[in-house]
C-alpha positions as CSV (number, residue, x, y, z in Angstrom):
1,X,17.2,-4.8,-18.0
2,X,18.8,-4.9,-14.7
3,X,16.9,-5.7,-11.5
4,X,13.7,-6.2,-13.1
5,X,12.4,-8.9,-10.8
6,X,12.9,-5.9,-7.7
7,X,10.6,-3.6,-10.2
8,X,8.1,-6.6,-10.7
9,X,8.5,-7.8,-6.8
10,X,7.2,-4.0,-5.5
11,X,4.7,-3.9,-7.7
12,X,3.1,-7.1,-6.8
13,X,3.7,-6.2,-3.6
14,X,2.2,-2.7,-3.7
15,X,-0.8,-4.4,-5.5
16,X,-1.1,-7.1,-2.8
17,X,-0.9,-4.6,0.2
18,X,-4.2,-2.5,-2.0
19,X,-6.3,-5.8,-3.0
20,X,-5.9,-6.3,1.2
21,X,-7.2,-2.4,1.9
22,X,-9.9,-2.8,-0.7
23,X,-11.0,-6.6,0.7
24,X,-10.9,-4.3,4.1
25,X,-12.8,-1.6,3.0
26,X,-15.7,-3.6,1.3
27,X,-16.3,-7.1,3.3
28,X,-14.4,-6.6,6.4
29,X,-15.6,-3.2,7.8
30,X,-19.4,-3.5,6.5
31,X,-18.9,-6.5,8.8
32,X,-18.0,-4.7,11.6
33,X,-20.3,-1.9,11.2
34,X,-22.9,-4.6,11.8
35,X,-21.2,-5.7,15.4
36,X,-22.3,-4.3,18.5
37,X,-19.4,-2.4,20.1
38,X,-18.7,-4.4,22.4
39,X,-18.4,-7.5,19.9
40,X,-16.7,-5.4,17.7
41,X,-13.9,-4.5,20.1
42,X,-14.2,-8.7,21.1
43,X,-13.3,-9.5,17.5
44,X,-10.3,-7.6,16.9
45,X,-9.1,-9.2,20.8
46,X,-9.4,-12.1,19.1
47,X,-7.9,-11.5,15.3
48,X,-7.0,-7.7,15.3
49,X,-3.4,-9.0,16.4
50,X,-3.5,-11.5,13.5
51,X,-4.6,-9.0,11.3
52,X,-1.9,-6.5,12.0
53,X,0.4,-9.5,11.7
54,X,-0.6,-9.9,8.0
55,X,-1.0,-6.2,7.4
56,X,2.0,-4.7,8.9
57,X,4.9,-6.7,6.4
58,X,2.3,-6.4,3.2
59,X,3.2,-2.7,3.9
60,X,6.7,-2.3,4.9
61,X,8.0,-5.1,2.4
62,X,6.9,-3.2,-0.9
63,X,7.7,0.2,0.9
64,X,11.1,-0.8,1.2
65,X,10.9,-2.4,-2.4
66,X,10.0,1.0,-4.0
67,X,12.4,3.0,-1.7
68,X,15.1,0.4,-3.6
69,X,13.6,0.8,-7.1
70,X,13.8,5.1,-6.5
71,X,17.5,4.6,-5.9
72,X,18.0,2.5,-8.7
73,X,16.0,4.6,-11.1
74,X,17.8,7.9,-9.5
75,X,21.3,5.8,-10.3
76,X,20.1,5.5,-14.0
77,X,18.6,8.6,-14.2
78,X,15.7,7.0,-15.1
79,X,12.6,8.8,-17.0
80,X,10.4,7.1,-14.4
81,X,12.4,8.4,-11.2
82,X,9.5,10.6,-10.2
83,X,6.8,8.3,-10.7
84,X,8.5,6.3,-7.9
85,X,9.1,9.5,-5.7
86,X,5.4,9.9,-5.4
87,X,5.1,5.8,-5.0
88,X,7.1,6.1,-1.9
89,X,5.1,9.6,-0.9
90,X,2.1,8.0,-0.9
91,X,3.2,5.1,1.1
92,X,5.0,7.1,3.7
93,X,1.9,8.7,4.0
94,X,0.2,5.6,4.6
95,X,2.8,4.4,7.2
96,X,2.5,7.7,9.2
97,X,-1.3,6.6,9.1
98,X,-0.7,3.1,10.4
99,X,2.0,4.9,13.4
100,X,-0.4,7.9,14.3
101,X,-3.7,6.7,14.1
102,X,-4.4,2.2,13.1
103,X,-1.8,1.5,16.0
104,X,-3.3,3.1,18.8
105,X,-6.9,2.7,17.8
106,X,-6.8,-0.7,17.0
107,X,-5.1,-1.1,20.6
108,X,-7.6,0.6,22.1
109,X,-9.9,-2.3,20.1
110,X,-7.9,-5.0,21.1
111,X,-7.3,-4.4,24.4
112,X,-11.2,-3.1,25.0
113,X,-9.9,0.3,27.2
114,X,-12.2,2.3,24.4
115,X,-15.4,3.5,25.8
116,X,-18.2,1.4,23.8
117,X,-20.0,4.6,23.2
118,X,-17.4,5.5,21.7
119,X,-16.9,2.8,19.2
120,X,-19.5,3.6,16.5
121,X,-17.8,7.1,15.7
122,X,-14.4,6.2,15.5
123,X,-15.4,3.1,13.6
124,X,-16.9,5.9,11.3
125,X,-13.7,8.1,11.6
126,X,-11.4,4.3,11.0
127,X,-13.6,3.8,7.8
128,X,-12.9,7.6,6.4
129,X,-9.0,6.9,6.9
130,X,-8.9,3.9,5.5
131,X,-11.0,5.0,2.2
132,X,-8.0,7.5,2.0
133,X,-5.3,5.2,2.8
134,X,-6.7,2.5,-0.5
135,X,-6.6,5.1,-2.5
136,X,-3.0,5.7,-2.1
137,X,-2.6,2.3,-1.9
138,X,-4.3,2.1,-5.4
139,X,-2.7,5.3,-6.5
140,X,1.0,3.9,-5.6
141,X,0.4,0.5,-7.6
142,X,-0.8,2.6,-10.5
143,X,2.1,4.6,-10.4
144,X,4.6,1.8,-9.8
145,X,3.1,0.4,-12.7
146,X,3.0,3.0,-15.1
147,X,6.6,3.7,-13.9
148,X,7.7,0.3,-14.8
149,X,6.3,0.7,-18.3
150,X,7.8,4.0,-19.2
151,X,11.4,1.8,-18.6
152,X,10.2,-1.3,-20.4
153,X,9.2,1.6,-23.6
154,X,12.7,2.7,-23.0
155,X,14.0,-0.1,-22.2
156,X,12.6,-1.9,-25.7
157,X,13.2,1.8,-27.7
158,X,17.3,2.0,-27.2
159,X,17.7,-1.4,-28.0
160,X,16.3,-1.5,-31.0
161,X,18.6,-1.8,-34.0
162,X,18.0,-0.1,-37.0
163,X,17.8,-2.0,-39.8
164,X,20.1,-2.1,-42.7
165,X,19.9,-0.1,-45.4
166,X,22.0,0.4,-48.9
167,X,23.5,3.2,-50.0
């Protein structure tokens, strides 16, 4: 099987870039929930850039990973091709996210220009996004890896010989 360390590179990836939403969703925002806005907005000054730092690649990396493994499996005309189609759906969906809504609110966060009355609503509104945005991260990984298993099953099906028989 060609390429199989790029199928087994974007799905680690993928899965990577989800564990990091879900850690998000269920440590990191309960803590900030419990911040007063104006601590809130202190904390990502201090490690919101670091946080983006981390975030940003564990995105675009496996992105670009499954936009690859899409051509490939399109080039084979792969069973799995449209597994992968909806991989990279859901991610572009999550990138648009990041571009139309994390960047500029998070800014607003780091740079402390948003109104801390403000805060505790679009904290609500940041947590409701980023609930949808794991679960395409956890719907992308389980596709990527369902994808890769329909191949491997094909993969493992072709290649076996038949076995001998007398005539």
């Amino acid at each position: 099987m060609k390429n199989t360390s790029v199928y087994i590179s974007a799905i680690t990836l993928l899965g990577l870039f989800a564990g990091g939403n879900i850690i998000i969703w269920f440590i990191v925002l309960p803590f900030w929930q419990s911040l007063p806005a104006n601590e809130l907005m202190q904390w990502f000054n201090n490690y919101g850039p670091r946080v983006g730092i981390t975030m940003l690649p564990m995105q675009i990396i496996p992105l670009s990973l499954s936009i690859w493994v899409y051509n490939l499996a399109l080039e084979r005309n792969e069973e799995s091709k449209g597994l992968w189609l909806w991989v990279n759906v859901s991610n572009i969906i999550i990138l648009i996210m990041f571009l139309t809504y994390y960047l500029p609110v998070n800014l607003q966060f780091v740079n402390q220009t948003m109104n801390p009355d403000n805060v505790p609503s679009e904290l609500m509104r940041w947590e409701i996004i980023h609930i949808a945005r794991t679960i395409l991260a956890v719907l992308s990984t389980a596709l990527a890896i369902i994808a890769y298993f329909k191949l491997v099953r094909n993969f493992i099906y072709i290649n076996i010989k038949q076995p001998y028989t007398i005539t």
